[in-house]
Structure formats: C-alpha cells, structure tokens
C-alpha positions as CSV (number, residue, x, y, z in Angstrom):
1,X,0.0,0.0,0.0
2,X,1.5,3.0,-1.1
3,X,0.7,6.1,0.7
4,X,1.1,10.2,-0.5
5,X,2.3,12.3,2.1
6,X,0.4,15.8,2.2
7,X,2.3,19.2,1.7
8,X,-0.6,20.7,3.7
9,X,-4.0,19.3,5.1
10,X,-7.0,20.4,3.5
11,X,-10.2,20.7,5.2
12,X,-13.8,22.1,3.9
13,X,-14.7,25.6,5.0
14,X,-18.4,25.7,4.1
15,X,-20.5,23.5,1.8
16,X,-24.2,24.7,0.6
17,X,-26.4,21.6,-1.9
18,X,-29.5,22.9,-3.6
19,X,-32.4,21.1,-5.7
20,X,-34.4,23.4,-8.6
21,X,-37.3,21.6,-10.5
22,X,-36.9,20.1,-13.5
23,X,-40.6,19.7,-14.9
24,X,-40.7,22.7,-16.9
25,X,-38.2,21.5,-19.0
26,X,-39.3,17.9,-19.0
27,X,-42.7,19.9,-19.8
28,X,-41.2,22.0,-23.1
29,X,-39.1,19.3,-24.3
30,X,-42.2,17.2,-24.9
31,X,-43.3,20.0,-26.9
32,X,-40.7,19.7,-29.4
33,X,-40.0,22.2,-32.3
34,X,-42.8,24.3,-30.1
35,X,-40.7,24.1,-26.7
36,X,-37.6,25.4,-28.4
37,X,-37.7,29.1,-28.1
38,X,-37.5,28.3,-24.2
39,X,-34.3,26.3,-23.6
40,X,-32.3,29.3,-23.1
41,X,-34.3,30.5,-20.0
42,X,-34.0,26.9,-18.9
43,X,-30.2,27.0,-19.0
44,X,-29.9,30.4,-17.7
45,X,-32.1,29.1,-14.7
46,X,-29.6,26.1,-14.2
47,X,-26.9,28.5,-14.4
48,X,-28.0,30.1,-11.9
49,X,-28.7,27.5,-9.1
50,X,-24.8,26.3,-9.8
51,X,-23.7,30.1,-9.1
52,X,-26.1,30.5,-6.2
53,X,-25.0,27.1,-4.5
54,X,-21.3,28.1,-4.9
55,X,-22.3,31.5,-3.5
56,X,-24.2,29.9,-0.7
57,X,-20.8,27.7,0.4
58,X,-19.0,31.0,0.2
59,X,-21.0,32.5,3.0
60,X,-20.9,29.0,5.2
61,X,-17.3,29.7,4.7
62,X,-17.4,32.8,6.3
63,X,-16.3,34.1,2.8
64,X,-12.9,33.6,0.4
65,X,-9.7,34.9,1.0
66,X,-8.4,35.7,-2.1
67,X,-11.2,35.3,-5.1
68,X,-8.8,36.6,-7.3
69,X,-6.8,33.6,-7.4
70,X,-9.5,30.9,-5.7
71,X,-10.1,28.1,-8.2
72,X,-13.2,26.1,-9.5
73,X,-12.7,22.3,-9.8
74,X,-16.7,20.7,-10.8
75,X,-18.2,18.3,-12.1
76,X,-21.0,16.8,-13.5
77,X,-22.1,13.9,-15.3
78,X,-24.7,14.8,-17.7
79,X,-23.4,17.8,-18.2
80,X,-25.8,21.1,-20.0
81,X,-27.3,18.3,-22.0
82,X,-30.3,19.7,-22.0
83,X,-28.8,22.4,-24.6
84,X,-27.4,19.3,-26.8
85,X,-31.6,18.3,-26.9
86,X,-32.5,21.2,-28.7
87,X,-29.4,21.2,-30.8
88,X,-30.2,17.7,-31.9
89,X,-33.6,18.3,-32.9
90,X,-33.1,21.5,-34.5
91,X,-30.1,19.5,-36.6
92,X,-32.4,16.6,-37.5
93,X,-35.8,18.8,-37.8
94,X,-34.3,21.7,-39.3
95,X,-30.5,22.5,-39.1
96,X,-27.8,21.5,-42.2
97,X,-28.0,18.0,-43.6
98,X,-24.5,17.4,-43.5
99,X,-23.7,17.7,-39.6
100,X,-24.0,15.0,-37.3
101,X,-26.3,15.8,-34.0
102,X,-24.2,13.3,-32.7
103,X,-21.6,15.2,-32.4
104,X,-23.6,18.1,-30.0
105,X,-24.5,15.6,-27.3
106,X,-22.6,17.7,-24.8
107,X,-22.7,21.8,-25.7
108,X,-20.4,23.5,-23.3
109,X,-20.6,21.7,-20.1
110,X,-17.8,24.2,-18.6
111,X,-19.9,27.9,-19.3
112,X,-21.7,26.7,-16.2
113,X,-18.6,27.4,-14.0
114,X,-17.2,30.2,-16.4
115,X,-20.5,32.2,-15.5
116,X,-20.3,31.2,-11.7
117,X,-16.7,32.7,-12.1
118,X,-18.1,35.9,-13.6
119,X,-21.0,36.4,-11.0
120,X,-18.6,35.8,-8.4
121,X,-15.8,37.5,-9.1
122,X,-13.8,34.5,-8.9
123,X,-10.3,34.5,-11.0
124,X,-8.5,31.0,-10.2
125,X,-7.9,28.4,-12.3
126,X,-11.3,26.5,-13.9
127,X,-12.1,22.8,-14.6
128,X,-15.6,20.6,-15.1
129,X,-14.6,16.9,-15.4
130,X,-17.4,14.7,-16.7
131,X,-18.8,11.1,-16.0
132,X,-19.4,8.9,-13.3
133,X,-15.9,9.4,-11.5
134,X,-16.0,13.3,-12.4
135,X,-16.6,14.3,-9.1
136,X,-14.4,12.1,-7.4
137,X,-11.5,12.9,-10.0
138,X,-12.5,16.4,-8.9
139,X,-12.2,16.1,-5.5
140,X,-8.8,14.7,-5.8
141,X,-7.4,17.8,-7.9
142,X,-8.5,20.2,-5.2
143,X,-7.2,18.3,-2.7
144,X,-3.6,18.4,-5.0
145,X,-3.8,21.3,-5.7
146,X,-4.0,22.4,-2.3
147,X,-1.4,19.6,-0.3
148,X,1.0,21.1,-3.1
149,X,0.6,24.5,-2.1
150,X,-0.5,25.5,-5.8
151,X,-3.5,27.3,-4.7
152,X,-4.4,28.3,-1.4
153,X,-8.6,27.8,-1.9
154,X,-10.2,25.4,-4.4
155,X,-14.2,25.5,-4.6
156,X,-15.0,22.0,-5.5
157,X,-18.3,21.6,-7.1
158,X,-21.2,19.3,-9.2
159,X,-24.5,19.9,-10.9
160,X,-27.0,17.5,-12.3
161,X,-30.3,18.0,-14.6
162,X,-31.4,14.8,-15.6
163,X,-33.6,15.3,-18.9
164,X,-35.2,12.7,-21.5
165,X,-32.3,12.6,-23.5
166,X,-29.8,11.3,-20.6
167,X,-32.4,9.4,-19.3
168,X,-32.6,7.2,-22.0
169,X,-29.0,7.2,-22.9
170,X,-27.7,6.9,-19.5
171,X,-30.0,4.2,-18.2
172,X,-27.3,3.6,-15.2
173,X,-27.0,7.2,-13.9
174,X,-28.2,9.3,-10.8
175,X,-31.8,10.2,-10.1
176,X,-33.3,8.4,-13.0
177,X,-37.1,9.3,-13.4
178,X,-39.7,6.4,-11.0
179,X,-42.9,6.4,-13.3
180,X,-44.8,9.9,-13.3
181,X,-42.1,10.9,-10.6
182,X,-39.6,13.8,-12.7
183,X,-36.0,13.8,-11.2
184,X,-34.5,17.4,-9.5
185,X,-32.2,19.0,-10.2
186,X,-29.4,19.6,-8.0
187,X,-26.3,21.3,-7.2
188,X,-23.6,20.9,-4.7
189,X,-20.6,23.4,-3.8
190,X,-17.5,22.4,-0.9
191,X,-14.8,25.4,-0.1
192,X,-11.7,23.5,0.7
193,X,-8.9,25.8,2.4
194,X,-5.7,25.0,4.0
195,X,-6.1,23.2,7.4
196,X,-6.5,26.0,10.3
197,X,-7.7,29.9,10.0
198,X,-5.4,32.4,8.2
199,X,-3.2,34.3,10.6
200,X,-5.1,36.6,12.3
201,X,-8.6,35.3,10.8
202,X,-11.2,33.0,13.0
203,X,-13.1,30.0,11.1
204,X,-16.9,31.1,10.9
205,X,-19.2,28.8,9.3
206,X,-18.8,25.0,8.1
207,X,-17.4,22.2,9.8
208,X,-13.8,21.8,9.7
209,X,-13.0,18.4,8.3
210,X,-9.6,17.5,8.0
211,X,-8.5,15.9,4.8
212,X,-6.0,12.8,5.5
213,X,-3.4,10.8,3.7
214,X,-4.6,9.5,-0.5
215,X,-4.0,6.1,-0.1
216,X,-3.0,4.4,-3.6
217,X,-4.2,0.8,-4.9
218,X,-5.5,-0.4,-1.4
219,X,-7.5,-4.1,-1.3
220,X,-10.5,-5.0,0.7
221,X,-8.7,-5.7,3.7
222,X,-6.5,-2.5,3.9
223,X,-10.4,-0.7,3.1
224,X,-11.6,-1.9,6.1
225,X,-8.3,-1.4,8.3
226,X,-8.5,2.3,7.4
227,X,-12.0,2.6,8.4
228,X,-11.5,0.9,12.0
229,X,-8.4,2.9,12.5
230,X,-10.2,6.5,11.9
231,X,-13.4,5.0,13.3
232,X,-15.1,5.8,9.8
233,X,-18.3,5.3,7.6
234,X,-17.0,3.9,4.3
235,X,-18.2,6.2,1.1
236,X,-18.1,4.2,-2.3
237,X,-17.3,7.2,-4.9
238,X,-20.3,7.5,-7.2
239,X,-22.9,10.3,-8.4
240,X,-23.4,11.9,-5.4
241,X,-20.4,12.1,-3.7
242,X,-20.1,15.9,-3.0
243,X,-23.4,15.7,-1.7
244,X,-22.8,12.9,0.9
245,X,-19.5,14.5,2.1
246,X,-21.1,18.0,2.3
247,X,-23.8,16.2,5.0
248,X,-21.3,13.7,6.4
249,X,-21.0,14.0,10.4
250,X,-18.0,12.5,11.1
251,X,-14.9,10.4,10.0
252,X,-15.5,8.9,6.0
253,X,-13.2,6.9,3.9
254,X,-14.1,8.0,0.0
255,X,-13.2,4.9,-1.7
256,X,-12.6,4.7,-5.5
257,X,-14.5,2.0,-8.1
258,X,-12.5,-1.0,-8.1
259,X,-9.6,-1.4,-11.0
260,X,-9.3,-5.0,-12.9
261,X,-7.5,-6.2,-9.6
262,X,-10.2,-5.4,-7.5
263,X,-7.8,-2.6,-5.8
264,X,-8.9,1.4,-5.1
265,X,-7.6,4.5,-4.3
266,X,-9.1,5.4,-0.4
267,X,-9.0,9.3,1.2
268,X,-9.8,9.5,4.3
269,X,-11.8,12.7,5.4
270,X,-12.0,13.8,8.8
C-alpha cells in the first residue's frame, strides 16, 4: 500500500447543496420544435442554481480569502445536456443535412462554472470533469492542488439536470425518473482551504474536516483497516459524492471503483 504524504491538510470551510425543479423543462421538451424558443431560460435558470450554491458555500465559509486567485474544480455527469436536446432536434428537424447531431451531445458543459466565475468575481484556475468518476477525479485535484501549495482555496463543485435525452442514454445514472415521478435538479458546492484559520482570521461557518493521507491501490482488507483505525463510515465514490460528504458528520473513507484487480484509491476525510 503506497501512501502520499500531504504538503498541507486540506479541510472544507463551508458547503451549501441545492435542488431546482426540472418539470418545466421535462414539460417544453415534450413539446418539441414548439418548446424550443424556451431552452435558453432553462439554462440560464440552471446557471444560476450552480452560481447561487457556490455563492451559498462561500458564505458558510465565512467568505474567500483571495477570489482573485481561488479556483473552481466541478463536475457533472450529464453535463448542460439539455442544450445538446435542442441542438439535436433543430439539426435533425431543421438545421444543415451534413452535420451529425451526434456530435452536440454535450454543448459547453464548462460555461456553467465560467458564469459562476463571472457572477462571483472569482479568477483562479477552472475545470468541469465529466462522467461517473468526475466528481471524485474532482475532489482529488482540489485536494492536490491544495497539499501542493498551488492554490491556497479550491471550490469543489457538481451539478445534475437529468432530462429525457440522458435518461434514456444513461439508463445507469443518478436520479433516474420512477414512473410519473420527474427527477431534480441539484447542485452541490465544498470550499476547501488549508487546514487551520489564516493568521489573524477566526473559522466562521462549516465544519472543519480534516482531509488525511490518498492512499493508492488499497485491497479490501487494507479498506476496512482504514476505516477501524479512523473509526469511519466507508463512502463508495459514485454520483453523489459531494453531496454525501457535504452532509457527512463524522470520519468517511471515499473509496474509488474498483480497477481489474479489484484494488482502489481510499482518502480519508476527517
């Protein structure tokens, strides 16, 4: 078992999750052609639930130290799909012949954290990952980016909106649609900071959770021989993640998917 030393400890200042209704959208894209003229509300409105939830963890952080240079790490695994829907009807329905719709399933997944940025005066570096590891893989670059001393507050961050295209081509994903039941939307924001206040700064808002050792290509026994020795829940990385860390109470071991040898990466998160 191989283990990476931290430069510094990272912790999470403040977190903030939010859930915005979906069923307009569900509503115009069963419209069709008709329900076109209203996707760019719709994305302006999911827009702004990922600003507001960042802007929300901000606060429960007791604010940011430097926004000029704090970074954005998100992730998502739909990603603004809902904008690819109308781009591959209007391609089939009405746009040029020639172009493939196929090749619009995702439009832009990153402008959501390019506006957040903008609202928020934010001027770090900015990444979206996509998939189902995204927001585990984003997790782990905050965490390196702060243990390396490369930036001294990363906002990790996802965002879901399920719609009838992804729910039909990603039969296996989060919040899938039970019957008549339409899926939320959601959003989910983490401020990680160096471990302890600034000089001369007290900690208001959040919890402080430490953020331990990554431990590299563990087994099953070594999984459960971290959790004993920090007395914590196990967390199984998976849509969802920032969420369940944002209402954890206490010690959690994030633990990777399994590789072909059954072995994972494991952080613990105190």
């Amino acid at each position: 078992m191989t283990v990476i030393s931290p430069v510094r400890a990272a912790r999470i200042a403040g977190s903030a999750t939010a859930e915005f209704d979906l069923a307009p959208h569900w509503r115009e894209r069963g419209r069709g052609r008709a329900g076109w003229e209203h996707a760019p509300a719709l994305t302006r409105e999911l827009s702004g639930a990922f600003t507001a939830a960042i802007a929300r963890a901000v606060e429960h952080a007791g604010g940011l130290e430097d926004p000029a240079e704090t970074e954005i790490a998100a992730a998502t695994w739909y990603g603004t799909s809902h904008v690819a829907e109308v781009m591959h009807e209007q391609l089939r329905e009405a746009g040029p012949k020639w172009l493939d719709p196929e090749q619009f399933l995702f439009y832009s997944p990153h402008s959501l954290v390019s506006a957040a940025a903008l609202a928020l005066g934010l001027g770090g570096a900015g990444s979206t990952l996509m998939g189902p590891d995204a927001e585990l893989q984003a997790l782990t670059h905050a965490m390196r980016r702060i243990r390396t001393g490369r930036a001294a507050e990363v906002i990790v961050a996802e965002y879901e909106a399920l719609t009838p295209f992804a729910a039909v081509t990603c039969a296996d994903g989060p919040e899938l649609p039970d019957g008549e039941t339409l899926p939320k939307g959601r959003a989910t924001a983490l401020v990680l900071r160096p471990d302890g206040p600034a000089p001369g700064r007290a900690e208001t808002g959040g919890r402080a959770r430490a953020f331990g050792d990554v431990h590299r290509g563990v087994d099953a026994a070594e999984v459960k021989q971290l959790a004993d020795r920090h007395a914590a829940d196990v967390l199984h990385a998976a849509p969802g993640l920032l969420r369940a860390l944002a209402g954890a109470d206490g010690p959690t071991l994030v633990v990777s998917r399994p590789g072909e040898d059954g072995r994972r990466d494991a952080m613990v998160v105190l």
